[in-house]
SERO-4910 file (N, C-alpha, C, O; in steps of 0.05 Angstrom, whole numbers):
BEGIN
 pado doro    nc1    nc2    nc3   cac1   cac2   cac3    cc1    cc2    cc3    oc1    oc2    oc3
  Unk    A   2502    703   2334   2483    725   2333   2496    748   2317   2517    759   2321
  Unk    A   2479    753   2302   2495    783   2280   2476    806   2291   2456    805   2304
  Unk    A   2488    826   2281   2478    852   2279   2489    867   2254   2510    860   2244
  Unk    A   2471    890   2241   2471    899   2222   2488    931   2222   2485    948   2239
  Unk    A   2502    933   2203   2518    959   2209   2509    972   2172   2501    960   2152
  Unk    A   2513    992   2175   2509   1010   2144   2526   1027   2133   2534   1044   2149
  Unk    A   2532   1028   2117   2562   1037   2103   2556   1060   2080   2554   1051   2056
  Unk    A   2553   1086   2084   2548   1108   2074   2552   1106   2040   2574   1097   2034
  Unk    A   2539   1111   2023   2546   1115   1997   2577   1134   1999   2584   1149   2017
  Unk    A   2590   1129   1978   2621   1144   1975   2640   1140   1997   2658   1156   2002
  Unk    A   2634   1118   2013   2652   1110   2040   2652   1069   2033   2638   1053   2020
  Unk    A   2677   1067   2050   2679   1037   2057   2686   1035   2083   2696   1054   2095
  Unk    A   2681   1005   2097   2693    999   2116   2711    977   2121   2706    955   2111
  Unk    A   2733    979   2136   2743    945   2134   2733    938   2164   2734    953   2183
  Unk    A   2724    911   2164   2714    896   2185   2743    881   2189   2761    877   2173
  Unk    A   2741    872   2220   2757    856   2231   2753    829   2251   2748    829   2275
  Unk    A   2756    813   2240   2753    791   2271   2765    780   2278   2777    764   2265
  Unk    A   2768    785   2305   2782    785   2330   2802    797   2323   2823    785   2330
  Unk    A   2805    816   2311   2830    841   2312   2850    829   2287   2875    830   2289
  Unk    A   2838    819   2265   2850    813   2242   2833    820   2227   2809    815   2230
  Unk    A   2848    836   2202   2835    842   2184   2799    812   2172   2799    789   2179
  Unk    A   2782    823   2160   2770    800   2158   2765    808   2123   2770    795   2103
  Unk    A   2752    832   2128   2738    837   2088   2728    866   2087   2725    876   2109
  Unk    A   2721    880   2069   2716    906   2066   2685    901   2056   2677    885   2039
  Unk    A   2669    924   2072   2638    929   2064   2637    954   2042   2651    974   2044
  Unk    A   2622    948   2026   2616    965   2001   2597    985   2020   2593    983   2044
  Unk    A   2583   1006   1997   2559   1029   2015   2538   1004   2016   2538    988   1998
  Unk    A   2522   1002   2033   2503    986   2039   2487    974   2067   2482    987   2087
  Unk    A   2482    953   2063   2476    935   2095   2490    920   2091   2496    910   2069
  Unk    A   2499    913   2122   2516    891   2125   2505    885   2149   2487    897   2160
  Unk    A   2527    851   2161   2518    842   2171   2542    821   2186   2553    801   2176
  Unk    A   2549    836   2218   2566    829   2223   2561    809   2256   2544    814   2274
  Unk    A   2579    793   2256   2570    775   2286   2590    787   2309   2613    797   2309
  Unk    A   2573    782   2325   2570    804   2350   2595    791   2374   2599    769   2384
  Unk    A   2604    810   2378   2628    800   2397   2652    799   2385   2672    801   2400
  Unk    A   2656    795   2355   2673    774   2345   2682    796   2322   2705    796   2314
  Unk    A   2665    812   2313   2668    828   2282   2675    856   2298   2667    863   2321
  Unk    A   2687    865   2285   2688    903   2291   2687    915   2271   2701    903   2255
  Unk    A   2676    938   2259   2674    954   2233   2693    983   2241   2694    995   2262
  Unk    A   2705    988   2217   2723   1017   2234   2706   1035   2222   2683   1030   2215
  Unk    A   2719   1063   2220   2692   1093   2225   2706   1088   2191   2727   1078   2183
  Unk    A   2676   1102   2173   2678   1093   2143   2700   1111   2128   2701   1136   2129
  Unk    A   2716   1096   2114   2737   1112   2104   2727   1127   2071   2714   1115   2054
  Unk    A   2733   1144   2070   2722   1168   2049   2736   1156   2016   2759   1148   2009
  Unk    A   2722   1157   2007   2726   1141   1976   2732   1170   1954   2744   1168   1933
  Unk    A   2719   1196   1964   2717   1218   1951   2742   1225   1940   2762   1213   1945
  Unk    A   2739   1254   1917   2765   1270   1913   2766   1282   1937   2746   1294   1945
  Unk    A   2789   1280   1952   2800   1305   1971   2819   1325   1968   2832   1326   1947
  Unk    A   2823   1341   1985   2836   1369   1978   2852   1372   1997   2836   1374   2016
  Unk    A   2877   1373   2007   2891   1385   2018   2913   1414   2018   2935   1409   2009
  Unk    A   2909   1437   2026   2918   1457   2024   2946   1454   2053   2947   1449   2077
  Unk    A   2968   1463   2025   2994   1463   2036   3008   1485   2039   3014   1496   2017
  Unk    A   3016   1496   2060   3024   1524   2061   3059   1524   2068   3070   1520   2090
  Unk    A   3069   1528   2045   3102   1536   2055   3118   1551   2052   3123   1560   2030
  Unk    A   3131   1557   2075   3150   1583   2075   3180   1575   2063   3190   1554   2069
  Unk    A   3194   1593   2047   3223   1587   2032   3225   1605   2025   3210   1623   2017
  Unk    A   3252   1602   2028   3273   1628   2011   3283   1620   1985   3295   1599   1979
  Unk    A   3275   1643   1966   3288   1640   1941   3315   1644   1930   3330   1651   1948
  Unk    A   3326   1642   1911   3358   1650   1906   3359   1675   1918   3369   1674   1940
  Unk    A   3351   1701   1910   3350   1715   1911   3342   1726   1946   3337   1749   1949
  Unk    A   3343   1710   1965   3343   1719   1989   3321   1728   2001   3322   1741   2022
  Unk    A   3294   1718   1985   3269   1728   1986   3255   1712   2004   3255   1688   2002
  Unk    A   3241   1724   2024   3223   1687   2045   3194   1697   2020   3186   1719   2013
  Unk    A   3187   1672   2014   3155   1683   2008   3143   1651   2014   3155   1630   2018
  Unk    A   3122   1657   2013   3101   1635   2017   3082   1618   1999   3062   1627   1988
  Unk    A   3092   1593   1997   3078   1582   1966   3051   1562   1981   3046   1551   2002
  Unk    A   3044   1564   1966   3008   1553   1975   3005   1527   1951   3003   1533   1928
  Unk    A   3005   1498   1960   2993   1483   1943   2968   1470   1947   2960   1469   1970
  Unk    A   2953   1459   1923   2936   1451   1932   2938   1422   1925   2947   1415   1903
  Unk    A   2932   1405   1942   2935   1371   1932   2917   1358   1934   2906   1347   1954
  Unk    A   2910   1358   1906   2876   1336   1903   2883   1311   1904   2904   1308   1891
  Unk    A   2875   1290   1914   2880   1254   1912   2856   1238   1923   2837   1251   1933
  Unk    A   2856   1211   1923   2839   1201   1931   2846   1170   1941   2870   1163   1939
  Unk    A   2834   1157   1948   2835   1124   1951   2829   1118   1928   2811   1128   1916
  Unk    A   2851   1092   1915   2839   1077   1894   2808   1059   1895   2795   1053   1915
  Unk    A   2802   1054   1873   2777   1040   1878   2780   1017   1889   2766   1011   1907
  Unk    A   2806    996   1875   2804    970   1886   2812    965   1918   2823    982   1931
  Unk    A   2807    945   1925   2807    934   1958   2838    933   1965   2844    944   1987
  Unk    A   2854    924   1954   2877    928   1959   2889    951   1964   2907    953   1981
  Unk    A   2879    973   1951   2883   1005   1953   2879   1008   1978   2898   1017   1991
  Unk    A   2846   1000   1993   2840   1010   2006   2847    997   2042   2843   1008   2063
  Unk    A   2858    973   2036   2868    964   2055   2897    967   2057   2906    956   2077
  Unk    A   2917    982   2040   2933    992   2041   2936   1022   2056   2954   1032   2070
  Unk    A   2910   1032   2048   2908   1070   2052   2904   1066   2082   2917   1082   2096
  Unk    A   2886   1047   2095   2884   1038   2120   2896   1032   2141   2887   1037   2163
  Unk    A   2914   1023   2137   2935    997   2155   2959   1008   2146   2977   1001   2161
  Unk    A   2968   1026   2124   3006   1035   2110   3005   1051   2133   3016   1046   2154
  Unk    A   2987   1075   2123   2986   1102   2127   2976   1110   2154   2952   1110   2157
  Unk    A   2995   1117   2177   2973   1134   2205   2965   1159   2193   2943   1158   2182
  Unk    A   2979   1186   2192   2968   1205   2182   2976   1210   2162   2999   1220   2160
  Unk    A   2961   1204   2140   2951   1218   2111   2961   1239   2106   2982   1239   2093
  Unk    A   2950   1262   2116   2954   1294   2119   2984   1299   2118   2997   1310   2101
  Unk    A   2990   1290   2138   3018   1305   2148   3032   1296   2134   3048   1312   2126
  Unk    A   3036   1269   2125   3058   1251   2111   3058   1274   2083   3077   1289   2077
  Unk    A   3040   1274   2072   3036   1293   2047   3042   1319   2047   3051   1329   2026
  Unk    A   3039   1333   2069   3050   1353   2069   3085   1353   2074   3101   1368   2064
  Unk    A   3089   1331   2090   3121   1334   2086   3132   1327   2060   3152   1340   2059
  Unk    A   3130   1317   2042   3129   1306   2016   3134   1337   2008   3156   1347   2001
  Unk    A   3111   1349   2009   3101   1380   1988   3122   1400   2001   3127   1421   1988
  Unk    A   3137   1393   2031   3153   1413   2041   3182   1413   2029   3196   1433   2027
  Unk    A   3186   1388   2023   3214   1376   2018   3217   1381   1983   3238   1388   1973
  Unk    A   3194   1376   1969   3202   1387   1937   3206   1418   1936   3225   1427   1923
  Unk    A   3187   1437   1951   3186   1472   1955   3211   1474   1960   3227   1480   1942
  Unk    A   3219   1469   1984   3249   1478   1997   3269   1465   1983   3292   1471   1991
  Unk    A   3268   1450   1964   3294   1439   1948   3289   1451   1924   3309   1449   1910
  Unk    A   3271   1462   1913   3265   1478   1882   3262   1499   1886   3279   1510   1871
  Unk    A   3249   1518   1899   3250   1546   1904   3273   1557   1905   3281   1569   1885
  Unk    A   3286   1556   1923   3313   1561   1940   3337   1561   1916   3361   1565   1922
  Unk    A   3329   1556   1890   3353   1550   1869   3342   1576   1847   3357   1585   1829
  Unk    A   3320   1584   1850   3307   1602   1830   3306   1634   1845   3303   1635   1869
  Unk    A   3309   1658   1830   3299   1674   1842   3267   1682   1842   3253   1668   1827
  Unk    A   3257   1701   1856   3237   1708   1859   3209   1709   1834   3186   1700   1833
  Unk    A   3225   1723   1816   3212   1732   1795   3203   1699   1777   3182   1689   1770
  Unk    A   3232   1688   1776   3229   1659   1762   3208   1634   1781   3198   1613   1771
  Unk    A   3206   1645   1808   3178   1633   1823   3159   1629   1811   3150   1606   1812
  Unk    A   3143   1650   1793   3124   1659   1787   3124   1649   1756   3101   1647   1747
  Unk    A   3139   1643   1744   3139   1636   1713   3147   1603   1716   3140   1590   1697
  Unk    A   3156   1593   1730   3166   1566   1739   3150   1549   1752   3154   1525   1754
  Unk    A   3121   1567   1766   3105   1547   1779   3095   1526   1763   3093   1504   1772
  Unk    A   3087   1533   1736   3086   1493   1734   3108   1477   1733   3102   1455   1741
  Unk    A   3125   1479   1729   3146   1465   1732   3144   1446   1764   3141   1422   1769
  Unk    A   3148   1474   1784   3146   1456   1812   3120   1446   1818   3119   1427   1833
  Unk    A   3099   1453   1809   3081   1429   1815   3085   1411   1801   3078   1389   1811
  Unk    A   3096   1412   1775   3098   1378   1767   3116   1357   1774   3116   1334   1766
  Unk    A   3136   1375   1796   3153   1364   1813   3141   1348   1837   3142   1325   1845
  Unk    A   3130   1368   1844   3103   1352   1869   3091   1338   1864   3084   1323   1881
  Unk    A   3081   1335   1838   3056   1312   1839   3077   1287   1831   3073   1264   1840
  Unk    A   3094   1290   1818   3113   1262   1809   3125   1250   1839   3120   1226   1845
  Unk    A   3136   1262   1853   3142   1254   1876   3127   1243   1896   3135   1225   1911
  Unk    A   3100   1258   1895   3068   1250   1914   3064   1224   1901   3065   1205   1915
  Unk    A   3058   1220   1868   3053   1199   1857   3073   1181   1868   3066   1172   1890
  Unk    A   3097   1171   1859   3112   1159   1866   3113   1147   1887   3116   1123   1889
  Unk    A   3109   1169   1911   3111   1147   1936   3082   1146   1952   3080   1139   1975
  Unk    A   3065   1152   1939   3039   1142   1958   3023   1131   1929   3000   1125   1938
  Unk    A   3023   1126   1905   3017   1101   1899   3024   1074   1919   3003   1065   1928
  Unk    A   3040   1064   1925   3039   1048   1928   3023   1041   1966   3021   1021   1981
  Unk    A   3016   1062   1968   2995   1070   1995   2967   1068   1990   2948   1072   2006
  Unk    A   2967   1061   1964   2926   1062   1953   2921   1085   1947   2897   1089   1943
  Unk    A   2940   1113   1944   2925   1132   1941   2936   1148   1912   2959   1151   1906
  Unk    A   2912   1156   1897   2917   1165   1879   2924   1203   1878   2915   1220   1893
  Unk    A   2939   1204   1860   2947   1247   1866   2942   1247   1832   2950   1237   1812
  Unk    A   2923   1265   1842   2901   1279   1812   2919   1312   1809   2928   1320   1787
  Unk    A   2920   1317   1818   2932   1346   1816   2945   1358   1838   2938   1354   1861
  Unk    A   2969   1379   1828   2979   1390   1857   2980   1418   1846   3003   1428   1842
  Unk    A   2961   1432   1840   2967   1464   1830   2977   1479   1851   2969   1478   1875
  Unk    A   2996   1492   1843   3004   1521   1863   2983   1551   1856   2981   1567   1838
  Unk    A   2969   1547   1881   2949   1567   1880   2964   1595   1883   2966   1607   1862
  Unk    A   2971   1603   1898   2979   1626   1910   3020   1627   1923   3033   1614   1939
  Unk    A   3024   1650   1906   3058   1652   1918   3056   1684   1926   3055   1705   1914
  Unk    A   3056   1673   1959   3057   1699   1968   3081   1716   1988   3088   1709   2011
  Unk    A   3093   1744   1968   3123   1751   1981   3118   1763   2010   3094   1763   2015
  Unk    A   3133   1771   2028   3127   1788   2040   3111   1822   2037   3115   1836   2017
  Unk    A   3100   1829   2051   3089   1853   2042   3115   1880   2024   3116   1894   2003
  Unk    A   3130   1877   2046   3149   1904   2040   3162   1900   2013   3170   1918   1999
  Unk    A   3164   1873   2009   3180   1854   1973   3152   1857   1957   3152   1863   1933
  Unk    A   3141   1856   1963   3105   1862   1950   3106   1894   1940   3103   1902   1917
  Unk    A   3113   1911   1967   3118   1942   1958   3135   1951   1937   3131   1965   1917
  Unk    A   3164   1932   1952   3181   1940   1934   3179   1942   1898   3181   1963   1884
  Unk    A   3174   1910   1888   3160   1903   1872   3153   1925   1851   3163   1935   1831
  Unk    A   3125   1928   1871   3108   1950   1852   3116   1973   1853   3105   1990   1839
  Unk    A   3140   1980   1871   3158   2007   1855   3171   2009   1831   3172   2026   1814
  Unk    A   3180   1987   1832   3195   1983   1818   3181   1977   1782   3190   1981   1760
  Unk    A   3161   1967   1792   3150   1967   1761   3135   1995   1747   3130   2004   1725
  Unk    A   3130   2003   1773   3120   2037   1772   3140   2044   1760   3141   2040   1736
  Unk    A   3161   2055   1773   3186   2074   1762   3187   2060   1727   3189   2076   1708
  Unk    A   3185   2029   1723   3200   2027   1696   3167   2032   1677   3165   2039   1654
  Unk    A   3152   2027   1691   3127   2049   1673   3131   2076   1671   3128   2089   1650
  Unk    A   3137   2085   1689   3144   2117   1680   3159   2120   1661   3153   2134   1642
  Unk    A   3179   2109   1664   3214   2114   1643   3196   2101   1621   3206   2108   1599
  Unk    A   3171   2084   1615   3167   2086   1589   3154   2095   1576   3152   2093   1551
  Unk    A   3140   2110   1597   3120   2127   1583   3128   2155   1580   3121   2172   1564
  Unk    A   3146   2155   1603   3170   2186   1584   3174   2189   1558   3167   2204   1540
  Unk    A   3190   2165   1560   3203   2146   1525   3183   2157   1508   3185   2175   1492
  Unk    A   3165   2146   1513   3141   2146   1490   3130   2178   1485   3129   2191   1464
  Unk    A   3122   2184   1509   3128   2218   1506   3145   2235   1486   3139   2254   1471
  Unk    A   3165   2223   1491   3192   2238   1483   3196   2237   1456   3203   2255   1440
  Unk    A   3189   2205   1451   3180   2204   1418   3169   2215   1406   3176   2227   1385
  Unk    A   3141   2214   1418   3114   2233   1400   3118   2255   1403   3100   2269   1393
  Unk    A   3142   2274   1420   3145   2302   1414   3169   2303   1397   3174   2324   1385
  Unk    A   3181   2287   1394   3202   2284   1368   3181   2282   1350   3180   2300   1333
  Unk    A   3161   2262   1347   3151   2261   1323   3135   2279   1314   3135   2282   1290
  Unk    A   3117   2296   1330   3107   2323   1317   3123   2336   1313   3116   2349   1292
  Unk    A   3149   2344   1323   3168   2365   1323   3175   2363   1290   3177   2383   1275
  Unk    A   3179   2336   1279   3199   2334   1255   3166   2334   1235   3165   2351   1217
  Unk    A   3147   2319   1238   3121   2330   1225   3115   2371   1220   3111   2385   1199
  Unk    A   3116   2376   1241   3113   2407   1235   3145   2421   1227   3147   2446   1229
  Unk    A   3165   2408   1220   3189   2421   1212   3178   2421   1181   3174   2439   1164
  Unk    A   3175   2382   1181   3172   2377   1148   3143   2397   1138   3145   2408   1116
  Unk    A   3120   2402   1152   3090   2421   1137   3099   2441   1135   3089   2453   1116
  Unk    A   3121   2457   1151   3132   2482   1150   3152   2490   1122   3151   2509   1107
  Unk    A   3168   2468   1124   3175   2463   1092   3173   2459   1077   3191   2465   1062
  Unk    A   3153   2446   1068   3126   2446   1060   3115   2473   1040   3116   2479   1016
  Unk    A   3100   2488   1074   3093   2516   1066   3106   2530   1048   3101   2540   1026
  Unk    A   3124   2528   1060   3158   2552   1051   3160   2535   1017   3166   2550    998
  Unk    A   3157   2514   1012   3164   2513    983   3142   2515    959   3146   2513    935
  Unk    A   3115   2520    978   3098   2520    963   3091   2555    954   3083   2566    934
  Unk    A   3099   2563    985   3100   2583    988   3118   2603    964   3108   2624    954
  Unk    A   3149   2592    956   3160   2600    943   3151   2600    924   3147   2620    912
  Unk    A   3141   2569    914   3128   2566    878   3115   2587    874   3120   2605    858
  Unk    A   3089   2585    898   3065   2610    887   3072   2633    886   3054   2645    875
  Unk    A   3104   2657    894   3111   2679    903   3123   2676    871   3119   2696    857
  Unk    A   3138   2653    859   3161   2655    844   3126   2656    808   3119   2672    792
  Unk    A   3121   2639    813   3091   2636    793   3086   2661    793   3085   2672    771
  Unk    A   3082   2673    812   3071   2712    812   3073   2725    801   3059   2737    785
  Unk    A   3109   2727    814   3128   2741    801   3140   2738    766   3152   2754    753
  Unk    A   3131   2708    758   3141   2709    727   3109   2718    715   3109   2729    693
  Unk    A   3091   2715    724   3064   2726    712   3067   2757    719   3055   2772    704
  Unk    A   3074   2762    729   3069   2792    745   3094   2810    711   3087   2829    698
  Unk    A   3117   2796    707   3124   2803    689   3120   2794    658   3131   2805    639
  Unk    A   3101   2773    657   3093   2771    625   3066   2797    635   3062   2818    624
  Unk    A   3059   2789    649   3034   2817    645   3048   2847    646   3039   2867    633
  Unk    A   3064   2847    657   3079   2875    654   3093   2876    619   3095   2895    603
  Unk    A   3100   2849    617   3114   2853    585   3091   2862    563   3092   2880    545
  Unk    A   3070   2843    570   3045   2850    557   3035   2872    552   3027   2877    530
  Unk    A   3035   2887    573   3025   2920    579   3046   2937    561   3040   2952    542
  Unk    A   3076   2930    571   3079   2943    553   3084   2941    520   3090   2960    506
  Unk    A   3082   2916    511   3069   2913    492   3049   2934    471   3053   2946    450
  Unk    A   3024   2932    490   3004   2935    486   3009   2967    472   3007   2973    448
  Unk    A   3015   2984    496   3028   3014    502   3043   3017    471   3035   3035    456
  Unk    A   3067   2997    461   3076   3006    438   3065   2999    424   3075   3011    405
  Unk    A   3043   2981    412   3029   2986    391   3006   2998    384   2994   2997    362
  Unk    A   2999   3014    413   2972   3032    414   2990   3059    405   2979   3076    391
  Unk    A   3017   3064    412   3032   3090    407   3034   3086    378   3021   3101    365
  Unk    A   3047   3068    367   3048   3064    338   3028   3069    324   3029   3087    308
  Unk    A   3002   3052    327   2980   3062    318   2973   3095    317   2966   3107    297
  Unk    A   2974   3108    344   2963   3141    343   2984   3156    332   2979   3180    328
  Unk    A   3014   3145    325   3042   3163    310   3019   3151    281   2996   3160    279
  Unk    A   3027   3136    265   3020   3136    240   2983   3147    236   2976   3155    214
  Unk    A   2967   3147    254   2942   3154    249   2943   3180    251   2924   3192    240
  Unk    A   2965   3195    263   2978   3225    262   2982   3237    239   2969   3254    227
  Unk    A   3010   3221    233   3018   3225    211   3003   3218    186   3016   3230    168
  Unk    A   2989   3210    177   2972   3213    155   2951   3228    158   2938   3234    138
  Unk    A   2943   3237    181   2922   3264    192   2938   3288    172   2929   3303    155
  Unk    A   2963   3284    183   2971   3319    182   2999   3318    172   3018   3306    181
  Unk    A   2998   3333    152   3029   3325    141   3044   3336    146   3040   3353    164
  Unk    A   3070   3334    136   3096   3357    147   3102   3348    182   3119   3359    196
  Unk    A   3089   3332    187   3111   3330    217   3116   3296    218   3105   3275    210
  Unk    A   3144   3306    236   3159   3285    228   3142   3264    259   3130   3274    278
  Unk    A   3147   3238    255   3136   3213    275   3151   3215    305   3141   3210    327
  Unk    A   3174   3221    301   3187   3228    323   3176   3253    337   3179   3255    361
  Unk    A   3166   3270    324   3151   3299    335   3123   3289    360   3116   3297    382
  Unk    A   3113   3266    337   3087   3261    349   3091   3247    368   3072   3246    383
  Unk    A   3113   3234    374   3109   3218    403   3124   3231    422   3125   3225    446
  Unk    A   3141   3254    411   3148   3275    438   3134   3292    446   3138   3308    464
  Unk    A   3106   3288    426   3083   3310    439   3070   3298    460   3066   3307    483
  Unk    A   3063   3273    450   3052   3253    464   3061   3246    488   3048   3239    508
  Unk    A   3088   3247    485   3100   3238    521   3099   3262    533   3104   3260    557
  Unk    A   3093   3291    524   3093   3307    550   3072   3312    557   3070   3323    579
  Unk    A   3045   3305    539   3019   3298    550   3010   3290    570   2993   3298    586
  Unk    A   3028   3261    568   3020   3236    586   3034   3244    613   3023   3237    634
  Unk    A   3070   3265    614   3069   3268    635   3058   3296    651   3058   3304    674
  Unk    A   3051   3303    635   3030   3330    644   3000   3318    665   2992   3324    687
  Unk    A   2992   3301    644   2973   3282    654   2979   3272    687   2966   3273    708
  Unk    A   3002   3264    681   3006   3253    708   3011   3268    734   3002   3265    757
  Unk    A   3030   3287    723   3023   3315    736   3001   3320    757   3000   3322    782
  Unk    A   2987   3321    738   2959   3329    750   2944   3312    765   2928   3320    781
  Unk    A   2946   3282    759   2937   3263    779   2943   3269    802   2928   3275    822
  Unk    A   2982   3265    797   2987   3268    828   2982   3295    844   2982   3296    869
  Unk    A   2978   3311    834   2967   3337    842   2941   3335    858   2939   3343    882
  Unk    A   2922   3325    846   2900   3325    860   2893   3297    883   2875   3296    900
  Unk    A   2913   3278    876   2917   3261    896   2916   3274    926   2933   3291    932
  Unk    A   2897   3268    944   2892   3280    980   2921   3266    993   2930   3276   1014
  Unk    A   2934   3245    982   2949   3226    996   2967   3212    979   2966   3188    971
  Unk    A   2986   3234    976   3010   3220    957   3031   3216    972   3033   3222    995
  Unk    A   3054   3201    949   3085   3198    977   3095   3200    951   3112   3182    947
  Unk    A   3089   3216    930   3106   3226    906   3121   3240    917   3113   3255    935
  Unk    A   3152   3237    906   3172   3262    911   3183   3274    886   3192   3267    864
  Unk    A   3180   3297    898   3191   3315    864   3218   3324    866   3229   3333    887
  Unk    A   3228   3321    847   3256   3331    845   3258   3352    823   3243   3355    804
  Unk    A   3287   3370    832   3291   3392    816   3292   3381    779   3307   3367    767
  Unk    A   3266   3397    772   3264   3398    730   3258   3422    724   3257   3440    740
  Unk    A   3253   3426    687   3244   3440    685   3240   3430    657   3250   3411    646
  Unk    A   3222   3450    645   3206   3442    625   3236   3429    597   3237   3408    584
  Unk    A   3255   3451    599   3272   3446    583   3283   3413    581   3289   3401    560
  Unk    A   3285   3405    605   3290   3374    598   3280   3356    595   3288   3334    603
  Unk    A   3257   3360    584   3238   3343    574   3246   3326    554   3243   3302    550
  Unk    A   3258   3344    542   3280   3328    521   3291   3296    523   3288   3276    508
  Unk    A   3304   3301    547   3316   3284    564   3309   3259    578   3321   3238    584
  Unk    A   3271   3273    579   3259   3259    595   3247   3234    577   3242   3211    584
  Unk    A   3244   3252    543   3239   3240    536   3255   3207    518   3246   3187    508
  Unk    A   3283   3221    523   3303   3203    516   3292   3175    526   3285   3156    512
  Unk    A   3294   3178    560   3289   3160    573   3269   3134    571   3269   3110    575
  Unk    A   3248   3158    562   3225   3138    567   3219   3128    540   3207   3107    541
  Unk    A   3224   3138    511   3241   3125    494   3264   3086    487   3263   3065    474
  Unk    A   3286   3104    513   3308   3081    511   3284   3057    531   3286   3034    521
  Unk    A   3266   3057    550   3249   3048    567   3238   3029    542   3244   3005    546
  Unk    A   3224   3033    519   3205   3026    505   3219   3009    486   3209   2989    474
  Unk    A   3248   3020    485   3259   3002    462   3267   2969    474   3263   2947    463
  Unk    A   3276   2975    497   3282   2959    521   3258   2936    518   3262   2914    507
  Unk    A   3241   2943    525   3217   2930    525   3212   2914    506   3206   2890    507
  Unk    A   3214   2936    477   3211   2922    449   3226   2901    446   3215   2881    438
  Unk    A   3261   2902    455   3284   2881    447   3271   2863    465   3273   2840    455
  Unk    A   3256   2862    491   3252   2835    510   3233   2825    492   3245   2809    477
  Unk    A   3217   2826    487   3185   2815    470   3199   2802    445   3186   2792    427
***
């Protein structure tokens, strides 16, 4: 007499009779005799996940906590699965000692910081080792990523002081630069100024004296002109007469400017008419001066 048992899609079962293995049911209907057959609870064909949590100390004297994750599954073929069945009591745990024994022999040689840059390395430690010895258990290891490495809180604090303070010191640095570097920017526009500054003062000053040479220029050949336009006016006086008339004109003239000036800072000093003579030596030797520059 049989009876019918049903075998979940993504699951198998192994049947037994009389307490010996007998054959494995695919997902489906089956059909087993009664008294004699037993079916076990359906074993999972899926990817599974196991999350592994372990505590270790690093070189560095650090406890922190590494988190793996271990994907695997049952092989497809029957042999796999009557292996994963009958090798293996607990699955779980065997694997996690596996995942305890690579952490605590690889961590423990690295410091802290190298935890964190090294994690693929130790998962590919874990999965070669997982592979290795539970292949031959029917079960396949698809991946062992290290999700999460977690330090203690206060090594967590510390940490981020520590990267604080060396952000600061570099953003001082960088500070410190860019006020060096405006500093030597506004030294060099300042010198700069100052030489442009000079050109245009020194440009001035040599224009400031061709126009002064010019002027007086101008002055001795407007005097020359009114001595000879003199002297053929009016005869009997000598050229020298006419431009000593002429210079006490001009300083009579001036005289009287500054005279009526509301706001002078002319200073007069002791003369008198008699040294005009003198005065006019001067302003004379002034003109010849002028003549020899031109």
């Amino acid at each position: 007499m049989c009876y019918p048992i049903t075998t979940d899609s993504g699951t198998k079962r192994l049947v037994e009779r009389c307490g010996k293995f007998s054959h494995i049911t695919n997902p489906g209907l089956s059909f087993l005799i009664c008294c004699i057959d037993s079916a076990s609870e359906p074993l999972s064909m899926r990817l599974m996940q196991l999350e592994v949590a372990c505590e270790t100390k690093t070189k560095d004297n650090v406890f922190t906590m590494v988190k793996v994750s271990v994907q695997y599954q049952i092989s497809a073929d029957d042999q796999s699965t009557y292996n994963a069945y009958y090798r293996l009591s607990n699955t779980r745990a065997q694997i996690e000692s596996y995942v305890f024994d690579v952490i605590r022999a690889t961590v423990p040689k690295i410091t802290l910081d190298d935890v964190f840059l090294e994690k693929e390395e130790i998962s590919r430690q874990v999965e070669l080792l997982l592979k290795e010895n539970f292949g031959s258990f029917g079960y396949e290891i698809l991946a062992t990523p290290i999700t999460e490495i977690e330090p203690a809180a206060e090594v967590k604090h510390a940490m981020n002081q520590i990267n604080k303070a060396k952000r600061i010191r570099e953003a001082a640095g960088d500070e410190g630069e860019a006020v060096k570097i405006r500093a030597v920017k506004d030294a060099e526009a300042t010198a700069s100024a100052i030489e442009i500054q000079a050109k245009a003062d020194a440009e001035a000053t040599y224009m400031s004296g061709v126009g002064m040479a010019r002027q007086r220029q101008a002055i001795m050949s407007g005097l020359r002109e009114s001595v000879n336009a003199f002297g053929k006016e009016v005869e009997g006086i000598d050229p020298k007469q006419v431009l000593d008339l002429m210079i006490v004109t001009q300083y009579f003239d001036m005289m009287s400017t500054v005279g009526h000036a509301s706001k002078s800072n002319a200073v007069f000093l002791n003369h008198s008419p008699s040294q005009l003579a003198e005065l006019t030596a001067s302003v004379n030797r002034g003109f010849l001066a002028s003549s020899m520059a031109r």
